[in-house]
C-alpha positions as CSV (number, residue, x, y, z in Angstrom):
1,X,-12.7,22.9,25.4
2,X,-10.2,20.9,23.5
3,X,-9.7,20.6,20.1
4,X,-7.8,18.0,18.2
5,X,-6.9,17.0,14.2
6,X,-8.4,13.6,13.0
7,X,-9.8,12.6,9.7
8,X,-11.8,10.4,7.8
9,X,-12.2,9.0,4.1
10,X,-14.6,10.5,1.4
11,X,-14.4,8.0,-1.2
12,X,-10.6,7.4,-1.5
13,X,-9.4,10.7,-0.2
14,X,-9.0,11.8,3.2
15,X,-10.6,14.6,4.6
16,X,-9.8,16.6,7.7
17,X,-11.9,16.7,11.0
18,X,-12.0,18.4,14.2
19,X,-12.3,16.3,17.2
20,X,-13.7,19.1,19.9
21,X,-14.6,17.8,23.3
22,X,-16.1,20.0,26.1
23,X,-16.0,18.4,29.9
24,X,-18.7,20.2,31.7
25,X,-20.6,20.5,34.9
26,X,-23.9,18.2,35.2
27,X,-25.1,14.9,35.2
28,X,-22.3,12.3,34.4
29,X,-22.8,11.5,30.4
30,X,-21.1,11.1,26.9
31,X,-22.4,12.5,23.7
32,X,-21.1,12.6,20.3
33,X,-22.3,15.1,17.6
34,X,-21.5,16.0,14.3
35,X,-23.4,13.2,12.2
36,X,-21.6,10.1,13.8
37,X,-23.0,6.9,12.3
38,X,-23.7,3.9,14.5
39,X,-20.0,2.6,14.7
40,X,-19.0,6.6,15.8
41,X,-21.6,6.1,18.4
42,X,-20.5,3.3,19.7
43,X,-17.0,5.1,20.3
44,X,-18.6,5.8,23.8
45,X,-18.0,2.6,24.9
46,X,-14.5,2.0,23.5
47,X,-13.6,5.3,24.8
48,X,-14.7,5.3,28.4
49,X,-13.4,1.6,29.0
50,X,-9.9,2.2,26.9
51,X,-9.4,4.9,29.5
52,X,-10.2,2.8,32.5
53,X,-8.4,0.3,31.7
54,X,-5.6,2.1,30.8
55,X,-5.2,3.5,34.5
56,X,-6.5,6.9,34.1
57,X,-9.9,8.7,35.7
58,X,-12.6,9.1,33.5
59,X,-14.7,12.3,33.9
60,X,-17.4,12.2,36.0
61,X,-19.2,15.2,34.3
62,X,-21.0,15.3,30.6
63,X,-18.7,15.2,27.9
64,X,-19.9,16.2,24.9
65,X,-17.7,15.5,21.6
66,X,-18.4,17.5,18.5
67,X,-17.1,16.0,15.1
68,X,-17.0,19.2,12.7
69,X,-17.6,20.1,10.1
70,X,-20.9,18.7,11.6
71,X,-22.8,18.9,8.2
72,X,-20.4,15.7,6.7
73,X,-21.5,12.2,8.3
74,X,-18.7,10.3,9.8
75,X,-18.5,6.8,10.0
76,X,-16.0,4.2,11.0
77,X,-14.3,3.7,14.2
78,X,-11.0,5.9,13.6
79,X,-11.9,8.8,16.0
80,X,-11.1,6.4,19.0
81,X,-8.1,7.3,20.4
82,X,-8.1,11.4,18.9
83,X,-11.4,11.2,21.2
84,X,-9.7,9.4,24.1
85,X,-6.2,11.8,24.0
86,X,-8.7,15.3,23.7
87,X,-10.1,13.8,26.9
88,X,-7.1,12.8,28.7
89,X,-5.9,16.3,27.5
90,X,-8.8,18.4,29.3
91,X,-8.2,15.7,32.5
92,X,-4.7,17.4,32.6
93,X,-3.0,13.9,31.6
94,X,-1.3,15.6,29.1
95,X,-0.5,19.7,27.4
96,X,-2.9,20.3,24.5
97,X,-0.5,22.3,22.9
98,X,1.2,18.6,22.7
99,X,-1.7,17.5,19.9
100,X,-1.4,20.8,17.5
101,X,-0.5,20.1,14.3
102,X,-1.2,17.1,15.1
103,X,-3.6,14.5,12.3
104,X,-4.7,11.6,15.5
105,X,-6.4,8.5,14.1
106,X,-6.9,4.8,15.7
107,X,-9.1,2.5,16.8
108,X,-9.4,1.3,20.4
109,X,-9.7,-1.7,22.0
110,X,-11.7,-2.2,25.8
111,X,-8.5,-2.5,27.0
112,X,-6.7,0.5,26.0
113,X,-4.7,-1.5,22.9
114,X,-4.9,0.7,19.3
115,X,-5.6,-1.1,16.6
116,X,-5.1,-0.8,12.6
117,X,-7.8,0.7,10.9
118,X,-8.4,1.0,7.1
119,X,-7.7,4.4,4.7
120,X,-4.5,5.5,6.7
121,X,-2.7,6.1,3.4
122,X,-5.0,8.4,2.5
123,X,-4.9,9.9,6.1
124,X,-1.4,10.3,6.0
125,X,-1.6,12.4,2.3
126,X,-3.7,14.5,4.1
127,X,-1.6,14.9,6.8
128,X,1.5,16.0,4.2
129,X,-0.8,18.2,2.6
130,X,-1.1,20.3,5.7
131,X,2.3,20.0,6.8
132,X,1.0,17.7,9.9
133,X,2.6,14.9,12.1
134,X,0.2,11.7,12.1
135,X,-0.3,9.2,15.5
136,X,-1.5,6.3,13.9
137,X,-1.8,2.4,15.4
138,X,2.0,0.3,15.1
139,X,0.0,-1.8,12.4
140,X,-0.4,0.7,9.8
141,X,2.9,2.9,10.7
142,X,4.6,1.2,7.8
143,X,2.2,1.8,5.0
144,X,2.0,5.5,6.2
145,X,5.6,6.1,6.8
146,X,6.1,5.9,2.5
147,X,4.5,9.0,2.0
148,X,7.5,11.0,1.8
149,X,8.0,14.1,4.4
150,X,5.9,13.1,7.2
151,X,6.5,12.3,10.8
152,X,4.8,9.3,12.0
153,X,4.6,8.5,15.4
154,X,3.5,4.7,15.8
155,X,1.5,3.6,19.0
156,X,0.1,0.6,20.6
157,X,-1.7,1.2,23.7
158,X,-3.0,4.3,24.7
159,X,-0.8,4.9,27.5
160,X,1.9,4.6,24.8
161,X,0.7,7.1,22.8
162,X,0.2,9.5,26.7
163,X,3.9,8.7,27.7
164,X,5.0,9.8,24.2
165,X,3.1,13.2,23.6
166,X,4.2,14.0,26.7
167,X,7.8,13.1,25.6
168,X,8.9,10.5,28.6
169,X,9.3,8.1,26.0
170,X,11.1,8.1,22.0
171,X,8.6,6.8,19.5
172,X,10.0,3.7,17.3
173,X,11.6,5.0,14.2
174,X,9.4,3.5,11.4
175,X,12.3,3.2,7.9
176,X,9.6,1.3,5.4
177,X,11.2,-0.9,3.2
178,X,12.4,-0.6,-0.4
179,X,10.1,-0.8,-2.5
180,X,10.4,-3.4,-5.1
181,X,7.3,-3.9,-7.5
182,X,6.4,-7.5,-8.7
183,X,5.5,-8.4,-12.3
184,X,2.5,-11.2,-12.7
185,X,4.2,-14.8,-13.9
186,X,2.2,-16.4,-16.8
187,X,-0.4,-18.9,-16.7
188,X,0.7,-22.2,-16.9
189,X,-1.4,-23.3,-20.2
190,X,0.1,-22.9,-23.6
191,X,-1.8,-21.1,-25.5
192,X,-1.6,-22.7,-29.3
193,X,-2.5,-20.7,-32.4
194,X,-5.1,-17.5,-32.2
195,X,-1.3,-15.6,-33.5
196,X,-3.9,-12.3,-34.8
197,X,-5.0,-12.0,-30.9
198,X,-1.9,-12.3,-29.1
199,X,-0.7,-9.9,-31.6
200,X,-3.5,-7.3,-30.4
201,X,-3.2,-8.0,-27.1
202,X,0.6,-6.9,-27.4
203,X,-0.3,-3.8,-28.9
204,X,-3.4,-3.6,-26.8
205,X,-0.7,-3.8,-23.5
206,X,1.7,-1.8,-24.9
207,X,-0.5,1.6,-25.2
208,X,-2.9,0.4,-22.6
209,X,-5.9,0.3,-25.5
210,X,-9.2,-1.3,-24.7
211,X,-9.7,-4.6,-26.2
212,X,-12.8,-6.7,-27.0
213,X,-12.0,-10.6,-28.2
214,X,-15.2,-11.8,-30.2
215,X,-15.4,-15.5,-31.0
216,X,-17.2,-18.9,-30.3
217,X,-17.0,-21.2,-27.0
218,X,-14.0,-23.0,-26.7
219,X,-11.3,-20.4,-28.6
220,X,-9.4,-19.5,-25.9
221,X,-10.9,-15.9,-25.2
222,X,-11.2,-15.8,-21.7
223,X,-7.9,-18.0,-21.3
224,X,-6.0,-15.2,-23.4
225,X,-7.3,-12.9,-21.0
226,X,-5.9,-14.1,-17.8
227,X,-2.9,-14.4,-19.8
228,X,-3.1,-10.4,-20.0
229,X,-1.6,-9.5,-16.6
230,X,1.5,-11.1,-17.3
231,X,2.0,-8.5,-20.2
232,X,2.0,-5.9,-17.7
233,X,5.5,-3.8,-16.3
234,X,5.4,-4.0,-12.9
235,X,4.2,-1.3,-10.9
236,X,6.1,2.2,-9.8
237,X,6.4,3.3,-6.1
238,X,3.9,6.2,-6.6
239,X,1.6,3.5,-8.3
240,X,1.6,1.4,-5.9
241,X,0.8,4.1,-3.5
242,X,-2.2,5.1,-5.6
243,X,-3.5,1.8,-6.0
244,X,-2.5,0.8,-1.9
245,X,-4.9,4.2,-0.9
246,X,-7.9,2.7,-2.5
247,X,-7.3,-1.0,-1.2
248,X,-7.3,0.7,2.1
249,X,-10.2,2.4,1.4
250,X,-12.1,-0.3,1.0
251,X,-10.8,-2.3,4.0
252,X,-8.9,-4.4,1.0
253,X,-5.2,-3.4,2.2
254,X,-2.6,-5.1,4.3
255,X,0.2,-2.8,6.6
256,X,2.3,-2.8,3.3
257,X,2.1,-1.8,-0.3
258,X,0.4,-3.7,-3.0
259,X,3.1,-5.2,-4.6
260,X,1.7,-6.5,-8.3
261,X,-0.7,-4.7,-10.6
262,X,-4.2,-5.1,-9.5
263,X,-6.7,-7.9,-11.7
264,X,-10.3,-8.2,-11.1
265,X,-12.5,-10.3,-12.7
266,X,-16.0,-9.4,-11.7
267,X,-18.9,-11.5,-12.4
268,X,-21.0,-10.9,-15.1
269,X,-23.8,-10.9,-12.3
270,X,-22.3,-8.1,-10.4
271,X,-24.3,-5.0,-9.9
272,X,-23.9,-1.1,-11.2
273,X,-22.8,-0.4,-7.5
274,X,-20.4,-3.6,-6.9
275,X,-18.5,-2.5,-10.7
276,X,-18.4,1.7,-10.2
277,X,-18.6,2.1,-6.6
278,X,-20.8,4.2,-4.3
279,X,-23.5,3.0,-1.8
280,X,-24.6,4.7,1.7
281,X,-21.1,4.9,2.4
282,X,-19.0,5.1,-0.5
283,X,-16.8,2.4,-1.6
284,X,-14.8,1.8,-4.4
285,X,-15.7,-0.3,-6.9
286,X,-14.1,-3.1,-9.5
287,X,-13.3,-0.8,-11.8
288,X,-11.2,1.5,-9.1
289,X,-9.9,-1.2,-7.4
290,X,-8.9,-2.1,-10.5
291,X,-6.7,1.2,-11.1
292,X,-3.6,1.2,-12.8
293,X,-3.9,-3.1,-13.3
294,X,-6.1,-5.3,-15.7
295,X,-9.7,-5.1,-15.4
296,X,-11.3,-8.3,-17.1
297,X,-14.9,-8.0,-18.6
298,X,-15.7,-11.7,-19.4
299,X,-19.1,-12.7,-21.3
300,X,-19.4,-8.5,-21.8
301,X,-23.0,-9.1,-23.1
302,X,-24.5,-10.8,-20.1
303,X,-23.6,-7.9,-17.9
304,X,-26.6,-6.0,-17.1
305,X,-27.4,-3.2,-19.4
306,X,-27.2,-0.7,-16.6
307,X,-23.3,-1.3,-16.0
308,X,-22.8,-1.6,-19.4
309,X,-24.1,2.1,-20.4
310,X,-22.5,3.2,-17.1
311,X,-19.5,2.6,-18.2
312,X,-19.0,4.6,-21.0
313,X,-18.0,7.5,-18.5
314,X,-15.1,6.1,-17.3
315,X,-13.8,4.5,-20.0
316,X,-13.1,7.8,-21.6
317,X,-12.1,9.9,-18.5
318,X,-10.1,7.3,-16.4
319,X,-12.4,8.3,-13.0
320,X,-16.0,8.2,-11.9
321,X,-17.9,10.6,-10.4
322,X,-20.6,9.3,-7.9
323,X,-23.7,11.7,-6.4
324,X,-25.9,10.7,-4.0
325,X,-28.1,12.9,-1.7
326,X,-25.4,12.8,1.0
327,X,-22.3,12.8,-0.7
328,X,-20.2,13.8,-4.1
329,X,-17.0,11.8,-4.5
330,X,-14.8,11.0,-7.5
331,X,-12.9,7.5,-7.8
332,X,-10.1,7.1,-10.1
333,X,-10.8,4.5,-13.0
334,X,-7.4,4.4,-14.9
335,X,-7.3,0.9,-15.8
336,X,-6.7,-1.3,-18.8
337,X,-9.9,-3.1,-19.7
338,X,-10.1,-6.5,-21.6
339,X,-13.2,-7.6,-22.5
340,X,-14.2,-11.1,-24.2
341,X,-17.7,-11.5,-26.2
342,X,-19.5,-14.5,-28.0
343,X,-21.3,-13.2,-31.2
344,X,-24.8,-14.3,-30.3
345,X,-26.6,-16.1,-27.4
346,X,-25.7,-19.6,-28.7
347,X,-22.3,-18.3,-29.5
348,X,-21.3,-19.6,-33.2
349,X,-22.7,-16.5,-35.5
350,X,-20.2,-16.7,-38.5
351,X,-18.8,-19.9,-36.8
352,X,-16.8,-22.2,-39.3
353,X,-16.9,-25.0,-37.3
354,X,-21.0,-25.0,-36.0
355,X,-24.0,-23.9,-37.3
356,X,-26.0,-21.1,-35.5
357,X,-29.3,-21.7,-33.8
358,X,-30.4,-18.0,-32.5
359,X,-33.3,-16.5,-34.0
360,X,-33.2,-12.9,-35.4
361,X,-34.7,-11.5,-32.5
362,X,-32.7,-13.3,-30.1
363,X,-29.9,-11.9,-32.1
364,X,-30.9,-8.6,-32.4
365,X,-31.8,-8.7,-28.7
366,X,-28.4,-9.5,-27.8
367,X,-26.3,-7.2,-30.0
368,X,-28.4,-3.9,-28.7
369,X,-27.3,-4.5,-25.6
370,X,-23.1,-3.8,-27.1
371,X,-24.6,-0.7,-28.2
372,X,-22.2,1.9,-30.7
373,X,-21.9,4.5,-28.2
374,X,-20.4,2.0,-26.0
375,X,-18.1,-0.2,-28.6
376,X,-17.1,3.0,-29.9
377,X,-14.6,4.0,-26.5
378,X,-13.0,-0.1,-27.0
379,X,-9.7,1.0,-28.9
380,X,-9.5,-2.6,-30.5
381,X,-11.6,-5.7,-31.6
382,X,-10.0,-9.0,-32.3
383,X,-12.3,-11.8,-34.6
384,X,-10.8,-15.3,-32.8
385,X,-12.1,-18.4,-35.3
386,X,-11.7,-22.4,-34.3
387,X,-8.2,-23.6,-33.7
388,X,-7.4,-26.0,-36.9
389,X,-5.8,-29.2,-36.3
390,X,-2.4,-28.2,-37.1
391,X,-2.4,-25.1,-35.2
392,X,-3.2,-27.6,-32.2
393,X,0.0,-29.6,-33.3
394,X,2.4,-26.8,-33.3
395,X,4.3,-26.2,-30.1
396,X,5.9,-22.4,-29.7
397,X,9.5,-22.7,-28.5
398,X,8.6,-19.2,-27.3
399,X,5.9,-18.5,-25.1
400,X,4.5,-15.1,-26.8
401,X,4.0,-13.2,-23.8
402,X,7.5,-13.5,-23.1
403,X,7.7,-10.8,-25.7
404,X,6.8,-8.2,-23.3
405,X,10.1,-7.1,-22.6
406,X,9.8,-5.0,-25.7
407,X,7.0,-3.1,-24.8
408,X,8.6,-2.1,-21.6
409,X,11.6,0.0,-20.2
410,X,10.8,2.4,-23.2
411,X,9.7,6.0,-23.3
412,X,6.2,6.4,-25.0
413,X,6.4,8.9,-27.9
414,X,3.1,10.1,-27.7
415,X,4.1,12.7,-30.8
416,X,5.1,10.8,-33.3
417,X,4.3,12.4,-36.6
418,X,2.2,10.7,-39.9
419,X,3.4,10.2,-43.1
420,X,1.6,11.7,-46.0
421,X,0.9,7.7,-47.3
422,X,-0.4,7.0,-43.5
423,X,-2.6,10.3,-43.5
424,X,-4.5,9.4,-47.1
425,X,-4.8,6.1,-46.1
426,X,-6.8,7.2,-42.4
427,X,-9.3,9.5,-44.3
428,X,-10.0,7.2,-47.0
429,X,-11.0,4.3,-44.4
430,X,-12.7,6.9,-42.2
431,X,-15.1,7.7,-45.1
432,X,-15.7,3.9,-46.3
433,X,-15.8,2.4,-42.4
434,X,-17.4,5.5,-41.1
435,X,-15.6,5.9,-38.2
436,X,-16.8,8.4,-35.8
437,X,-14.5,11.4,-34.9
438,X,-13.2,8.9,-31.5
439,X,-12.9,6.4,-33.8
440,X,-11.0,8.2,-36.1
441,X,-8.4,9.7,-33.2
442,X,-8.3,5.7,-31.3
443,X,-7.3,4.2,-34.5
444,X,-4.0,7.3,-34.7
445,X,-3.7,5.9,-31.4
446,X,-3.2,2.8,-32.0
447,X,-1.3,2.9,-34.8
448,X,1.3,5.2,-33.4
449,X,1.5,2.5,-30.7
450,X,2.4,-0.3,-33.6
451,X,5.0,2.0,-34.5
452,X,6.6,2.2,-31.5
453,X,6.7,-1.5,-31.1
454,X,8.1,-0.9,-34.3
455,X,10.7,1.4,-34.0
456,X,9.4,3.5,-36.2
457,X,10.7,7.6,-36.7
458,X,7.1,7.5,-37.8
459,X,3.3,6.8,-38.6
460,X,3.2,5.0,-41.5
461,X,0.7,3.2,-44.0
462,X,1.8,-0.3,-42.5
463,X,0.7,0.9,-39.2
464,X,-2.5,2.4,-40.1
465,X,-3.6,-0.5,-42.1
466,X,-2.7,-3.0,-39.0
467,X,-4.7,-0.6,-36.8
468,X,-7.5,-0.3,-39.0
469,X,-7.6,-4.1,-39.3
470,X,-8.4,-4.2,-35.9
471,X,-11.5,-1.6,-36.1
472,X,-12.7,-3.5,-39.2
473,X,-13.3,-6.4,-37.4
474,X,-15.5,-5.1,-35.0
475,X,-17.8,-3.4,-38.0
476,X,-17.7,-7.3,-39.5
477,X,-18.4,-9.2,-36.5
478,X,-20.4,-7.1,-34.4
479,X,-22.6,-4.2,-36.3
């Protein structure tokens, strides 16, 4: 028997398997155990073909292959070529003692060719982890060669990858390039007046806070929010290696690293699985593949009350933990949510401009579904009214999210201390807003943010009261 390393994803992490394969006496067959889906099945006829083709004998006995621990279910065609190499190993092609410590993943063609296959970042973690080498397919070499420490040994054919385990030919030497993270440009439109939202979304940027923009049709809510991204630093290395692992994951990923900070806008329409991830095999979903980038929630209402509620989890621990019968996996969900809302179905509740024609059912209807449980983890809520005529009139020489540079390139003081004036101000307006005990704590938040933006030594009343405006809105517009 011959045993050999290979791996395959659970959720967005790898996890190691054993490729054993047993050549013994009978009638000529192949079999594959261990809980292989239909696309592990059908490794049989990539396998015995690849071989072939590639000028080698293939056994003319039963092969049995055994994918273990046998009690996981495997799926996805990555156990190609650690299948095809174990085999061409017990054929005497090549020493087994060649594949030990040794993490084999690829997928193969009828003709003996390896190609890319998706989640080889996470493969090649796992390989670190356990101080292994990886073989992996000449299309994903580079993405896996920036996970520092690891030997990566790039193939293209299966003969390749026989003629260089057996060391009669040098492996390319795979140097990935610097890495050099992108920041989003800004939209093209000038965005005129609304000065009290682009303020929050600053603020709401520069600590990463939640924000919901409230208003009527037409304000230039979901306009300011595809403005967002271009507040955003651009992303580290280890970021972008985090955020590349899921994209990879989910077959999203190219044979490089993601290179700007991940936005998704997900229709309002989408479903609990599509926005948290999961299914029969799990997936990320928008709110992962959003991780560490912009996540934009527009029309938050007319999302389905199921993905509303479920996302109260993962706005307050930054990941997601899916169970199904068959699986338990955890996807991060560290991402900065901005949200956009009208106040009722017709959209002009407490409009200046327009009367509004929703009935108090209708009304009451819609606001259950932005229940307080849920508004309570958004960190800050922004009232947007009409744009008056002269606002319209008045060109910025400026473009305000050009200002980002000062909420970047700075460390974060996340202890910055409250002034005794700042302190009686917060438990004055926690007993006449009622804020709950997370309330209470976002608002410090927020207002130690302001003060950084600030330059402040400290918390003080100024930055309490602007971060308290921003709660206060929320109990005007939306309670």
């Amino acid at each position: 028997m011959i045993r050999v390393l290979s791996g395959c994803l659970l959720g967005v992490e790898g996890f190691p398997i054993d490729v054993e394969v047993d050549v013994r006496p009978g009638l000529p067959g192949f079999e594959i155990v261990g809980l292989p889906s239909a696309s592990v099945k059908e490794s049989r006829a990539r396998v015995r073909s690849a071989v072939q083709n590639s000028g080698y004998q293939f056994p003319t006995k039963k092969v049995v292959v055994n994918l273990a621990p046998a009690d996981a279910k495997k799926d996805g065609s990555l156990f190609d070529l650690a299948i095809a190499l174990a085999i061409l190993a017990h054929q005497g092609e090549l020493p087994s003692q060649n594949l030990r410590n040794m993490l084999i993943a690829g997928e193969l063609s009828l003709g003996g060719e390896i190609r890319p296959i998706s989640g080889v970042l996470a493969l090649a973690r796992l390989a670190r982890q356990h101080g292994w080498s990886i073989v992996v397919p000449s299309g994903n070499a580079e993405q896996a060669a920036f996970i520092n420490d690891l030997k990566v040994i790039p193939v293209n054919t299966l003969r390749e990858a026989v003629e260089i385990l057996n060391g009669r030919t040098y492996c390319a030497r795979i140097t990935p390039p610097k890495y050099e993270g992108f920041a989003h440009e800004p939209v093209q439109e000038q965005i005129k007046g609304q000065q009290t939202a682009k303020r929050a979304l600053q603020i709401a940027a520069a600590g990463r806070h939640h924000i919901l923009l409230v208003g009527p049709p037409g304000v230039g809510k979901t306009l300011l929010a595809r403005t967002a991204p271009a507040l955003l630093p651009p992303m580290t290395k280890d970021e972008a290696i985090e955020v590349t692992a899921i994209y990879s994951a989910a077959g999203m990923a190219d044979t490089s690293l993601i290179q700007y900070r991940p936005v998704r806008i997900p229709h309002h329409s989408a479903t609990r699985t599509a926005v948290l991830g999961g299914g029969a095999h799990p997936r990320p979903g928008e709110i992962s593949l959003a991780h560490r980038g912009l996540l934009i929630l527009d029309e938050l209402p007319e999302f389905s009350n199921d993905v509303l509620q479920a996302l109260r989890e993962p706005l307050d621990q930054k990941q997601i933990h899916v169970s199904r019968a068959g699986y338990r996996v955890t996807f991060p969900a560290d991402c900065w949510i901005v949200a956009t809302a009208n106040p009722c179905p017709c959209g002009y509740f407490g409009s200046n401009t327009k009367d509004c024609r929703c009935s108090s059912a209708e009304l009451s209807r819609y606001q259950r579904k932005l229940r307080g449980p849920l508004l309570d983890r958004f960190d800050i809520f922004c009232q947007l009214d009409a744009v008056t005529t002269a606002e319209l009139q008045y060109a910025e020489e400026i473009p305000w999210y050009t200002k980002k540079a000062a909420l970047n390139g700075k460390a974060r003081p996340h202890d910055l201390p409250i002034d005794t004036a700042a302190g009686q101000m917060l438990l004055a307006a926690q007993e006449r807003l009622r804020l709950s005990v997370r309330g209470y704590h976002k608002t410090i938040k927020v207002a130690r943010t302001i003060a950084y933006l600030d330059n402040a030594a400290c918390i003080q009343a100024p930055h309490v009261a602007e971060a308290l405006q921003y709660r206060h809105q929320r109990v005007a517009s939306l309670s």
